[in-house]
N, C-alpha and C positions, 0 to 999 in steps of 0.2 A: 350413523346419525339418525337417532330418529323423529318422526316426526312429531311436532305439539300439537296438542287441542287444549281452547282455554288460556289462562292465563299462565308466565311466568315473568323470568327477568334477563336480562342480556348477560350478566353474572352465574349464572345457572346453568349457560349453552355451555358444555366443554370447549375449551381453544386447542387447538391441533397445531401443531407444525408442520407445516408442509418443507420446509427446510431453514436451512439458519437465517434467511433472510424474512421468510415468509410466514403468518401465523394465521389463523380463521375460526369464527365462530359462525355457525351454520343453525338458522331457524328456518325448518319448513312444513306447509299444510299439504294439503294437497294437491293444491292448482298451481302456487307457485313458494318460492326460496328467496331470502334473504340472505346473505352472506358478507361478514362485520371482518375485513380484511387488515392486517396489522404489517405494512411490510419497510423493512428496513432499507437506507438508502442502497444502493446497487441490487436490488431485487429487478427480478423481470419474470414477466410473464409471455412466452415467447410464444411465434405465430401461431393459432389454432382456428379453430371455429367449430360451433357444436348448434346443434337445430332450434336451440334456445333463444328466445328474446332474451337481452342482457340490457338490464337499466344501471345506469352507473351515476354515483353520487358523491363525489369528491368533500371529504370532511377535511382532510388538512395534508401538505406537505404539497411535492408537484408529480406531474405523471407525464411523460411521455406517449402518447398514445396516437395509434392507429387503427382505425375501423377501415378495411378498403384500403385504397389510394390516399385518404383522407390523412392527412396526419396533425395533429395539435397539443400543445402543451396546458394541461390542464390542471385547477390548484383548488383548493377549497371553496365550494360554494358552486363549482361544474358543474353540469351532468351532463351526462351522452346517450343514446341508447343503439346499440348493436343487434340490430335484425338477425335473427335464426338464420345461420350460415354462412354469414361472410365472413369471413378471416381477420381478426383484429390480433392486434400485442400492445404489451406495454410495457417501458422502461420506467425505473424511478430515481432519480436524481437524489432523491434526501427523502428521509422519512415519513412515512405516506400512510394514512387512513381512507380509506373508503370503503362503502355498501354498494353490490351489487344486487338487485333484484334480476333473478329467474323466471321465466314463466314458459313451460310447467317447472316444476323442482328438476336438478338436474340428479338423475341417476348414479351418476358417476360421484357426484361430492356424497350422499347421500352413502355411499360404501366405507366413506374416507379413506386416507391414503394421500400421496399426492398425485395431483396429476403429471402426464407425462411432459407437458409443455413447463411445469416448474421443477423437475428434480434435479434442476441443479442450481 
């Protein structure tokens, strides 16, 4: 995935699959990443945590989620933000849109592939 400078369009980004449930389009500079997540109901993103600030912006469907101890069901019009290093996951009940922002970019999506907390 590389990265832009300049202008384009959200159309332009390739979509990946990261598995049958899960899809993603990834824009990033070089302070930090956006990432346009497409995920089908029974998707999950299971426990992990990476040194990353994660801002999360709930566009449509609902989200099971946990940051921590924390846990909340979150729908369109959310947002959360997950500190570099704590342990979050999340389940999806039904068809689910949301943008993560990164900060810095994360390395690992940046290789593409899936990660190991979605390959199944």
């Amino acid at each position: 995935m590389p990265q832009i400078k300049g202008f384009s369009d959200l159309k332009s980004l390739p979509a990946e699959t990261i598995n049958d449930k899960i899809k993603r389009r990834i824009l990033s500079g070089e302070q930090g990443m956006i990432v346009w997540w497409s995920i089908k109901k029974g998707g999950h993103a299971a426990a992990h945590k990476h040194p990353h600030e994660q801002l999360v912006y709930m566009l449509s469907g609902k989200m099971d989620f946990r940051i921590g101890d924390d846990k909340r069901t979150m729908v369109a019009g959310d947002v959360a933000v997950v500190p570099g290093g704590v342990e979050h996951e999340g389940y999806f009940p039904e068809d689910t849109e949301v943008i993560d922002v990164f900060a810095p970019p994360r390395e690992d999506f940046l290789k593409g592939g899936p990660p190991p907390y979605m390959k199944t």
